[in-house]
DOFITOR-626065 format. One record per residue (C-alpha): residue number from 1; y, z, x. Coordinates in nm, 2 decimals. Layout:
N
k=NUM | north=Y | up=Z | east=X $
...
//
This chain:
343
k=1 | north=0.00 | up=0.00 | east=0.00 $
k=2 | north=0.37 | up=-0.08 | east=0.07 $
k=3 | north=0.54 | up=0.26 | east=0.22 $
k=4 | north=0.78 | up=0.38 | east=-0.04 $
k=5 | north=1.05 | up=0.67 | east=-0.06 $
k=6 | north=1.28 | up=0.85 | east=-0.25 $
k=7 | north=1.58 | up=0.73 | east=-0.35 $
k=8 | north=1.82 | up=0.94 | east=-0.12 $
k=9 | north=1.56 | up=0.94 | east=0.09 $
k=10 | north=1.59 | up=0.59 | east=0.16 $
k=11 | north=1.96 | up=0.57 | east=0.12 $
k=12 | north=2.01 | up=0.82 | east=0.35 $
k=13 | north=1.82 | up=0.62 | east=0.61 $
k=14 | north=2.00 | up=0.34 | east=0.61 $
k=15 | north=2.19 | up=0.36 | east=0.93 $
k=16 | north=1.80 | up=0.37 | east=1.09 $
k=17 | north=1.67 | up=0.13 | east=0.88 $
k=18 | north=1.95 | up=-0.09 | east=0.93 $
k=19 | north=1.93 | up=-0.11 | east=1.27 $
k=20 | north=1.54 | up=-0.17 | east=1.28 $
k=21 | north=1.62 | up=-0.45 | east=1.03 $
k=22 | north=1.89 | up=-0.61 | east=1.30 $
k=23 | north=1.65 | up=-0.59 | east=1.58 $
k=24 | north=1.36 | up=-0.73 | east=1.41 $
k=25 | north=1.60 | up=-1.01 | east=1.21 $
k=26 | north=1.70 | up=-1.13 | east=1.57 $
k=27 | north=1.36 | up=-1.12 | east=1.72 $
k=28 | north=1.23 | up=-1.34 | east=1.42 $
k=29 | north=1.56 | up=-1.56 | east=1.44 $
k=30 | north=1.49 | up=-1.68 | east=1.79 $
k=31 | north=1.10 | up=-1.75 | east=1.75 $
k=32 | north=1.21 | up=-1.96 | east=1.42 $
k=33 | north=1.42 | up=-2.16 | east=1.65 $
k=34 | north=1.61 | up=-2.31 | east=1.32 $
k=35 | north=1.81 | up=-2.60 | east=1.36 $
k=36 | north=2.17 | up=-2.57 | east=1.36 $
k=37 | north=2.31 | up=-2.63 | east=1.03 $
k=38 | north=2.58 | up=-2.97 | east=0.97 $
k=39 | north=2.89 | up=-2.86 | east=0.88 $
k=40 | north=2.92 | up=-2.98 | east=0.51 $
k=41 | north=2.48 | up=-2.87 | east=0.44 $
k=42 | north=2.43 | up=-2.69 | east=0.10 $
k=43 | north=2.26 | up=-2.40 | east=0.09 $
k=44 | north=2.07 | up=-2.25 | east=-0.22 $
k=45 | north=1.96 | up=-1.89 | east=-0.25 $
k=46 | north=1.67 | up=-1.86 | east=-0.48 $
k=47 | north=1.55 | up=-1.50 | east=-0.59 $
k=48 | north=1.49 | up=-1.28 | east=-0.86 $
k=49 | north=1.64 | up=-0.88 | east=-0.95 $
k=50 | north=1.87 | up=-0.69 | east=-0.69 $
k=51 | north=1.74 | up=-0.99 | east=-0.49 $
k=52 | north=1.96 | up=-1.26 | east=-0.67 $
k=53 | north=2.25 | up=-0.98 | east=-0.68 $
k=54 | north=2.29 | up=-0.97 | east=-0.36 $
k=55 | north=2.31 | up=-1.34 | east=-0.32 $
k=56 | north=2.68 | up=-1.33 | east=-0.43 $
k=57 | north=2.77 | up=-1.27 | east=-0.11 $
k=58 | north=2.64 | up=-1.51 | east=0.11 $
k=59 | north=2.79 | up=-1.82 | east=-0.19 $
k=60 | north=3.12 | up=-1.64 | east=-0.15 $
k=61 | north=3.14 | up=-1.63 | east=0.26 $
k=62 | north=3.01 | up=-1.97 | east=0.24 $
k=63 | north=3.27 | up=-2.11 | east=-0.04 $
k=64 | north=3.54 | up=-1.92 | east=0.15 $
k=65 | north=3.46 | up=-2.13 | east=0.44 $
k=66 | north=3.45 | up=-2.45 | east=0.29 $
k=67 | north=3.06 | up=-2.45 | east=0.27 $
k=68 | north=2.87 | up=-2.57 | east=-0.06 $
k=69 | north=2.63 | up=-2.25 | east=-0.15 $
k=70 | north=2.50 | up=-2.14 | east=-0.49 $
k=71 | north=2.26 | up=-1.89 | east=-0.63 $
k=72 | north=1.96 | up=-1.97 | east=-0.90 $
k=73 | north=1.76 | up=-1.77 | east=-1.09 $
k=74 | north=1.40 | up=-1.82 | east=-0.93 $
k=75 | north=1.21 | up=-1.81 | east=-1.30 $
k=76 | north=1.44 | up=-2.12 | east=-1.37 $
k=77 | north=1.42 | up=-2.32 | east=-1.07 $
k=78 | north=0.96 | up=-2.25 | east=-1.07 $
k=79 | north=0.98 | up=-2.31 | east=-1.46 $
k=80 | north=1.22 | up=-2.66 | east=-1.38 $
k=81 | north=1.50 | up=-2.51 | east=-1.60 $
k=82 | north=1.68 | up=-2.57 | east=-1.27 $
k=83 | north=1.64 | up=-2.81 | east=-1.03 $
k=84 | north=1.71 | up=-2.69 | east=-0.61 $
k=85 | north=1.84 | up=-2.98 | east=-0.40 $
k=86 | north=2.00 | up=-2.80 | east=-0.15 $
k=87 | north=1.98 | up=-2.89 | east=0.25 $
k=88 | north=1.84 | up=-2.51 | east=0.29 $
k=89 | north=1.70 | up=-2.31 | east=0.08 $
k=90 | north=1.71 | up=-1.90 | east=0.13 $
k=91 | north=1.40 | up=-1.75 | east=-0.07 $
k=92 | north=1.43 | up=-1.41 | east=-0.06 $
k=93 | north=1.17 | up=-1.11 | east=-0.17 $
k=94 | north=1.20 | up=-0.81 | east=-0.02 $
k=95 | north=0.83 | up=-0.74 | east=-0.12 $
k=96 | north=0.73 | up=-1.07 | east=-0.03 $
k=97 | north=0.53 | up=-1.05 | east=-0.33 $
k=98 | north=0.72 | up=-1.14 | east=-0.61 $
k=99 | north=0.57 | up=-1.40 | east=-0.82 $
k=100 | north=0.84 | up=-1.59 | east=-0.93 $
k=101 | north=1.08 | up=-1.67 | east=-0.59 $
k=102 | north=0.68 | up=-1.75 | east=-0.43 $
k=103 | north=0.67 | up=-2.03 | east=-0.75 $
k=104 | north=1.01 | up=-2.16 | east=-0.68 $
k=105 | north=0.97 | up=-2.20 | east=-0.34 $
k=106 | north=0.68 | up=-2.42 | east=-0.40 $
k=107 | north=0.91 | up=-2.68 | east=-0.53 $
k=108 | north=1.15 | up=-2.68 | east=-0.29 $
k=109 | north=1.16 | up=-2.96 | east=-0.01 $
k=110 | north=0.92 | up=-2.84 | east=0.32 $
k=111 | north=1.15 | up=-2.84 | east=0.59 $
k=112 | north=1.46 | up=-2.64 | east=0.41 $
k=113 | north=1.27 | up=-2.29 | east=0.32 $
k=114 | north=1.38 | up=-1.97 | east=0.49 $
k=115 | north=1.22 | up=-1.65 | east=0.34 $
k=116 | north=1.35 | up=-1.31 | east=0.36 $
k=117 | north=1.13 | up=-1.04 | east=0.35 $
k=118 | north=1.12 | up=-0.66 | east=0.45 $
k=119 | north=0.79 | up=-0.76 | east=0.45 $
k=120 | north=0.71 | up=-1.06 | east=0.59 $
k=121 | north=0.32 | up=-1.09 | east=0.62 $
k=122 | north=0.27 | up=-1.06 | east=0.23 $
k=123 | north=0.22 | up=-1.38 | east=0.02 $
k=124 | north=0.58 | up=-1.52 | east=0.10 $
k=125 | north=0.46 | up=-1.61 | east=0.42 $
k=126 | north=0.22 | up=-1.90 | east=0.27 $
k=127 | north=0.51 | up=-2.05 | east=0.07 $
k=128 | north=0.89 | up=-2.08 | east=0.33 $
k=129 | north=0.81 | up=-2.29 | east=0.69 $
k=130 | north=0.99 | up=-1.96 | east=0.82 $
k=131 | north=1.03 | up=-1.60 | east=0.72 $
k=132 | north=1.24 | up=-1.32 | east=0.88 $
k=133 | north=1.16 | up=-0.99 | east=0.86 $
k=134 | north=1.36 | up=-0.68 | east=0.79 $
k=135 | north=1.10 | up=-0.43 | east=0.99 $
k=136 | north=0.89 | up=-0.27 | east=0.69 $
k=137 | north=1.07 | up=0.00 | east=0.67 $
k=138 | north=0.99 | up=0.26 | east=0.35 $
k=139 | north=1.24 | up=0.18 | east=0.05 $
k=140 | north=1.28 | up=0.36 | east=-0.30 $
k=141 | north=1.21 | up=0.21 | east=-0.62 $
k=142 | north=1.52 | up=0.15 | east=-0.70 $
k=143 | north=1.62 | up=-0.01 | east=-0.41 $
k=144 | north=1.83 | up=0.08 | east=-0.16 $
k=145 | north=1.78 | up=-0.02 | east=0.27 $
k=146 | north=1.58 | up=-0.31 | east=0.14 $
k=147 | north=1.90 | up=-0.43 | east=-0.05 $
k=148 | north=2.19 | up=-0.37 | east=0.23 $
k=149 | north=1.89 | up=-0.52 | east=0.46 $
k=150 | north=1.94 | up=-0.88 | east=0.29 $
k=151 | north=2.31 | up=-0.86 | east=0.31 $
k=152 | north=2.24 | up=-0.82 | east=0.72 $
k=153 | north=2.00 | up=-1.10 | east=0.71 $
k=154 | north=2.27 | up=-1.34 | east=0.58 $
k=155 | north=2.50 | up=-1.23 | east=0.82 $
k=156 | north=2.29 | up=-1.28 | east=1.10 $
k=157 | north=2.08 | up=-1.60 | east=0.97 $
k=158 | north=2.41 | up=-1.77 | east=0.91 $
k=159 | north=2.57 | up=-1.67 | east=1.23 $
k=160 | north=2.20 | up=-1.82 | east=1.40 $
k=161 | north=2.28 | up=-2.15 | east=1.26 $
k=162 | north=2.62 | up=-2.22 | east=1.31 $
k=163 | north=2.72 | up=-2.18 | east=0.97 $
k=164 | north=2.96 | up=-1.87 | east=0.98 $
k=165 | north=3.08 | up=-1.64 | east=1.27 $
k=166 | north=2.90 | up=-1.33 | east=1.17 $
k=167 | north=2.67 | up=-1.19 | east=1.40 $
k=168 | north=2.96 | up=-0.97 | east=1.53 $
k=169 | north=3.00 | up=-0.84 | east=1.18 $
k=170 | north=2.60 | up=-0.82 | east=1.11 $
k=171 | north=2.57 | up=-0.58 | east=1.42 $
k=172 | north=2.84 | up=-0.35 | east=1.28 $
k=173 | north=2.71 | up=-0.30 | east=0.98 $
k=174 | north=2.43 | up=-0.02 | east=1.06 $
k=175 | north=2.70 | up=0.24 | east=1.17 $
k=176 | north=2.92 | up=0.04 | east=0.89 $
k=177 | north=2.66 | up=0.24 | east=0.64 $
k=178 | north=2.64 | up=0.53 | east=0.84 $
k=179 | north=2.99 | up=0.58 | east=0.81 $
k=180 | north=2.99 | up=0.50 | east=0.44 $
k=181 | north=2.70 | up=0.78 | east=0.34 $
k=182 | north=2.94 | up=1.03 | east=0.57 $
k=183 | north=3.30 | up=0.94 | east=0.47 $
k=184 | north=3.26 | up=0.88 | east=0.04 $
k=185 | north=2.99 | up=1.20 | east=-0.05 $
k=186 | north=3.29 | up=1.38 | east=-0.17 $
k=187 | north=3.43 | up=1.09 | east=-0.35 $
k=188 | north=3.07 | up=0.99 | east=-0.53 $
k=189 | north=3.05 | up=1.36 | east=-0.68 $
k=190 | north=3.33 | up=1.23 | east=-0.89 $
k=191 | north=3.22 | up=0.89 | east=-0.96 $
k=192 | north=2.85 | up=1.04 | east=-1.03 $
k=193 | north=3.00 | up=1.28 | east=-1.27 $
k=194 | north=3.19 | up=0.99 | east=-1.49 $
k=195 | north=2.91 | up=0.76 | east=-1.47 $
k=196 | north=2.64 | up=1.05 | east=-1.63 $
k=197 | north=2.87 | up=1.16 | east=-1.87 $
k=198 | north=2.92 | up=0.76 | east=-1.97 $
k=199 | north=2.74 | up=0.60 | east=-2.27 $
k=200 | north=2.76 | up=0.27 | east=-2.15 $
k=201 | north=2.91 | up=0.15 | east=-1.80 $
k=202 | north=3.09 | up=-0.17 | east=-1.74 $
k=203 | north=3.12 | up=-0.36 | east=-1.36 $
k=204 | north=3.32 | up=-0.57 | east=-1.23 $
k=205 | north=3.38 | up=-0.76 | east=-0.92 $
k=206 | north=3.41 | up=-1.12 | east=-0.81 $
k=207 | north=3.39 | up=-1.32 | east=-0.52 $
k=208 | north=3.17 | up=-1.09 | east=-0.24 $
k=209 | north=3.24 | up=-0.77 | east=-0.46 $
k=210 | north=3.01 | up=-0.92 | east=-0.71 $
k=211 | north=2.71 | up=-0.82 | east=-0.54 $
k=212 | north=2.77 | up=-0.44 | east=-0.51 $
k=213 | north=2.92 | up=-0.46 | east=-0.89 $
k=214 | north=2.59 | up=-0.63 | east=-1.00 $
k=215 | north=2.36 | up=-0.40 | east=-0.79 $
k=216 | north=2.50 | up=-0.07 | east=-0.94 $
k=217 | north=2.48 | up=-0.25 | east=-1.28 $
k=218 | north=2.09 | up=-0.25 | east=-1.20 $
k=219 | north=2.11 | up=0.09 | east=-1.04 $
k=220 | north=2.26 | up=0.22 | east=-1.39 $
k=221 | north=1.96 | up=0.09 | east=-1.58 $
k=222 | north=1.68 | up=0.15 | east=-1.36 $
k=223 | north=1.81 | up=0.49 | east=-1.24 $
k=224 | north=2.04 | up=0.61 | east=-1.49 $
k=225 | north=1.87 | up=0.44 | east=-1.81 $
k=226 | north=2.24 | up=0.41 | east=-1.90 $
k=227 | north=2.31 | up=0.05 | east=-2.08 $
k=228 | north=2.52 | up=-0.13 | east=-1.85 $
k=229 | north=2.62 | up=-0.52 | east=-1.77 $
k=230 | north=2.84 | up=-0.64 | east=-1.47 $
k=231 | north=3.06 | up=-0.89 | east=-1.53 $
k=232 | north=3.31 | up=-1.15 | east=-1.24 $
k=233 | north=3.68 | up=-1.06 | east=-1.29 $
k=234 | north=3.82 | up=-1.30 | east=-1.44 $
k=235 | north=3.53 | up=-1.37 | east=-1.67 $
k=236 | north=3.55 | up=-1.00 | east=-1.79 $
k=237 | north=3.88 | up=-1.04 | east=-1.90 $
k=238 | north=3.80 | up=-1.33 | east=-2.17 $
k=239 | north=3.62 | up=-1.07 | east=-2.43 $
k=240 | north=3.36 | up=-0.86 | east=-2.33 $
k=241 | north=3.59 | up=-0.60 | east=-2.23 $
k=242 | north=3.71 | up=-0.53 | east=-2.58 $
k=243 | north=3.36 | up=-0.32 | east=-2.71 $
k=244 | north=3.57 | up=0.00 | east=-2.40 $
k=245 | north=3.59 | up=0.36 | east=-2.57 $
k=246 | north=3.67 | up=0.66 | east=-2.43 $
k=247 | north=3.28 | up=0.74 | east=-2.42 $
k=248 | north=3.22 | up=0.48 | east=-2.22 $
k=249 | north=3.36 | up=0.41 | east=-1.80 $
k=250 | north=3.48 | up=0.12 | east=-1.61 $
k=251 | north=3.37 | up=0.07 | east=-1.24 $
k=252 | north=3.58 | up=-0.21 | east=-1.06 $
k=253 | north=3.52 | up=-0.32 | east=-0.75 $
k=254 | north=3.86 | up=-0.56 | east=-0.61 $
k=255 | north=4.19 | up=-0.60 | east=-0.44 $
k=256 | north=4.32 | up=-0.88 | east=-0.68 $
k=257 | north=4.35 | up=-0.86 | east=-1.06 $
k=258 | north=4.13 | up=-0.56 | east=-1.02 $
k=259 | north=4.43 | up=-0.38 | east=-0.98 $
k=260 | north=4.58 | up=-0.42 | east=-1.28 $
k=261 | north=4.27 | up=-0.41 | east=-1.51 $
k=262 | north=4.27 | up=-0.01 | east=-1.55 $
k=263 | north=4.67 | up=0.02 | east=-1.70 $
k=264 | north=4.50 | up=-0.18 | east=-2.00 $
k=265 | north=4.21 | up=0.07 | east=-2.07 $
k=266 | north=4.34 | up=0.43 | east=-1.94 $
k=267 | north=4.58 | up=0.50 | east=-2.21 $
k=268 | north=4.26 | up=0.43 | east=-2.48 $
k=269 | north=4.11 | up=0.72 | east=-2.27 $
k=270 | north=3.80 | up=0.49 | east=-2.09 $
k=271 | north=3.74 | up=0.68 | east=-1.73 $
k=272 | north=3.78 | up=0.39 | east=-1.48 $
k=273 | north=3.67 | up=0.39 | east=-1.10 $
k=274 | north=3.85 | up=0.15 | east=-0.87 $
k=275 | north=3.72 | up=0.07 | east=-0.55 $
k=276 | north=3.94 | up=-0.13 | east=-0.40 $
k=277 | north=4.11 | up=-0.20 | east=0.00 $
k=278 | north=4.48 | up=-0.24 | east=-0.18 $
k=279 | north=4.72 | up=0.09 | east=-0.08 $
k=280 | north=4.77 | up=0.30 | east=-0.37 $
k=281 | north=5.12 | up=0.21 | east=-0.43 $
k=282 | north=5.06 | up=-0.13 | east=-0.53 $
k=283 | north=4.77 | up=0.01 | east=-0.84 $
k=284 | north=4.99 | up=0.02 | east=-1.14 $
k=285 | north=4.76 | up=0.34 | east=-1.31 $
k=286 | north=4.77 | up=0.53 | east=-0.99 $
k=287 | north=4.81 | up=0.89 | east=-1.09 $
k=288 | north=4.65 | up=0.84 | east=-1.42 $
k=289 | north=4.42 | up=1.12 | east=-1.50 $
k=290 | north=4.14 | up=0.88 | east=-1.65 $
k=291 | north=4.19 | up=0.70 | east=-1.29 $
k=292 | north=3.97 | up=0.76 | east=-0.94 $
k=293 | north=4.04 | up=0.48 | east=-0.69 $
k=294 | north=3.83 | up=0.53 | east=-0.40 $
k=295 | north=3.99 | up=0.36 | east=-0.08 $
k=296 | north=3.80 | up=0.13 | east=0.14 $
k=297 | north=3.90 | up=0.04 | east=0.48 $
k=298 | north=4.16 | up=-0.24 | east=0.56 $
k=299 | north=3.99 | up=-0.52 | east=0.77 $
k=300 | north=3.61 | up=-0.55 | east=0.63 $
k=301 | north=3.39 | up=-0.88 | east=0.68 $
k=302 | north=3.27 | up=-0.99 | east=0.36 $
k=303 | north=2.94 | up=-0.88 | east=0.47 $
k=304 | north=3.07 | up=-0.55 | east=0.61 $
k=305 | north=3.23 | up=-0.48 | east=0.25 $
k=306 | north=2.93 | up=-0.56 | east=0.05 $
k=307 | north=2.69 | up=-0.30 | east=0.24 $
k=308 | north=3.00 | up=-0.04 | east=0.23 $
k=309 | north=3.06 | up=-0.07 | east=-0.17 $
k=310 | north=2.70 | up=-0.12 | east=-0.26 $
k=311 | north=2.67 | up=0.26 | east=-0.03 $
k=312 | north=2.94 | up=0.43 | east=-0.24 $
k=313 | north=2.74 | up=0.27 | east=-0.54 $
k=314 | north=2.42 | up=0.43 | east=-0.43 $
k=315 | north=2.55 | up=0.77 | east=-0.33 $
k=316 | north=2.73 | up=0.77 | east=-0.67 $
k=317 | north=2.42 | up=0.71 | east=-0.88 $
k=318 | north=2.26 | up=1.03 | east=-0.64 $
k=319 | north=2.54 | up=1.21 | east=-0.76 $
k=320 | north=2.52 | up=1.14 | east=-1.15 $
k=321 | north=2.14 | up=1.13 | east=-1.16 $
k=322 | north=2.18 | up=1.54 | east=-1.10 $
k=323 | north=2.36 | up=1.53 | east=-1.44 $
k=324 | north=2.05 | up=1.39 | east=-1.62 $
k=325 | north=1.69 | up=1.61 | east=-1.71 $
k=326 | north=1.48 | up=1.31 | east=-1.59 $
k=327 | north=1.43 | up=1.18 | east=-1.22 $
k=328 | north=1.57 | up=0.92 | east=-1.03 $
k=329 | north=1.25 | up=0.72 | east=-0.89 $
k=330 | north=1.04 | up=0.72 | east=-1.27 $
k=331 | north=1.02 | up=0.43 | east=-1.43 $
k=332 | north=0.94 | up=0.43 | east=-1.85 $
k=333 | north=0.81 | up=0.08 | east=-1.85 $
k=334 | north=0.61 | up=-0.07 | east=-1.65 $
k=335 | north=0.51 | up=-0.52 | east=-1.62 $
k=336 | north=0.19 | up=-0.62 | east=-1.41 $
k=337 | north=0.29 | up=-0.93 | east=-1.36 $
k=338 | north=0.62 | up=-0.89 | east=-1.12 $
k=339 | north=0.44 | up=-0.83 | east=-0.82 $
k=340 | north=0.15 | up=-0.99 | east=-0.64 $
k=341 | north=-0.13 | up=-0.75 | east=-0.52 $
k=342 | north=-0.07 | up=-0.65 | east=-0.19 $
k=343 | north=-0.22 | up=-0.80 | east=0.13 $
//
């Protein structure tokens, strides 16, 4: 069987993990010997879960370069509800034995398949012409290394082939997370206190931010069994915002028209969290009492930022799920079918 820990276990050993995950990811990079990529190549990410939520990172360093990328839903793309043509294709299963990216990939052109696995032996080996590795490393359930993991495996795979300038950033991002699990505990008992107390929990984010947005969507459901939905900024604005009450919260994730979502809720009394790079000053419900903004640091790589706000998102679903009379790592329904047997 697969090594598995607890939730905070796992979170907490991030900064090790981490690093295990950057020195296997470059070991496996180098005996790939992947060609370098042309400078206007598409690239397709093709996963399933906390998997495809972290994809919205990669499309967004790539589009921010200039660089066609885009995410699909593996189900669609094995089922042809989607169809891949892409010049590389990123398969990613941090089991290695999830069914559905495994189909997918079988459509996909030979030649153009990368797999990312934390376990790279399992079934996903038979199915990408090259798979890296994040070190098999114990993860929780809900995950947690194996998810930040990915997010270092883009950085480093695209720095490998020439697509992005990243590897500098990949290498930081170890004592990036360790910082993070030191610097926002005090910070998450807040946020863990207005997400237990929550009905329902709305996240937003866009561009990179999407992915940690998305991920403690998931983390709300699977952990909290708290209805939730993440939602891209702008996109949250056209309607779905309007179901906000005061017994539900708002978790925004943004330096842009993030800013200004919270003036437009806090007055209806919904408790909103803004995480956000932008000084104070310039958030027009600062000093609201329905309001927590939680600083990041100015300067963060896209990558960097990702593993930093997913971190704050983990810590504060730690924090809530002390709120709650059930645990963290139990899950109330279970499907046979997501998971190949293991190797």
């Amino acid at each position: 069987m697969e090594p598995t820990a607890s939730f905070v276990d796992a979170m907490r050993a991030q900064p090790e993990n981490l690093a295990l995950a950057h020195e296997t990811l470059l070991r496996d990079l180098a005996a790939a010997s992947l060609p370098r990529w042309g400078a206007d190549d598409s690239v397709a990410v093709v996963a399933m879960g906390a998997s495809l939520n972290s994809s919205h990172t990669l499309v967004a360093a790539l589009g921010a370069a200039g660089r066609p990328a885009a995410a699909y839903v593996a189900s669609d793309v094995a089922d042809g509800l989607q169809r891949v043509r892409a010049d590389h294709s990123i398969v990613v299963s941090e089991s290695g034995r999830s069914p559905e990216p495994l189909a997918a990939a079988r459509t996909l052109a030979e030649g153009t398949r990368i797999g990312l696995s934390n376990f790279p032996a399992q079934p996903i080996k038979d199915e990408v012409d090259a798979v890296l590795g994040f070190g098999g490393f114990p993860d929780s359930p809900v995950y947690t290394s194996g998810f930040t993991a990915t997010i270092l495996a883009y950085a480093l795979l695209l720095d490998r082939v020439g697509a992005l300038d990243s590897g500098a950033e990949g290498a930081r991002i170890p004592s990036r997370a360790a910082d993070a699990l030191r610097d926002y505990a005090d910070a998450a008992e807040t946020v863990g206190r207005v997400l237990a107390a929550a009905k329902t929990i709305d996240v937003v984010g866009r561009g990179g931010s999407l992915t940690a947005a998305a991920e403690l969507s998931l983390m709300v459901r699977e952990g909290l069994r708290t209805p939730s939905a993440a939602f891209e900024t702008f996109q949250y604005l056209h309607g779905p915002m309007e179901v906000l009450s005061d017994d539900d919260a708002l978790v925004i994730f943004g330096d842009g028209r993030e800013l200004s979502i919270p003036s437009s809720v806090l007055d209806a009394g919904v408790p909103v969290v803004l995480v956000t790079a932008a000084d104070e000053s310039t958030v027009p419900g600062a000093g609201h009492a329905n309001l927590t903004i939680v600083q990041l640091p100015a300067g963060l790589g896209v990558f960097e930022r990702a593993v930093v706000e997913t971190v704050i998102g983990q810590l504060a679903i730690a924090a809530a799920i002390e709120h709650k009379p059930y645990p963290l790592e139990v899950f109330l329904y279970h499907q046979d079918d997501t998971k190949l047997p293991v190797r």
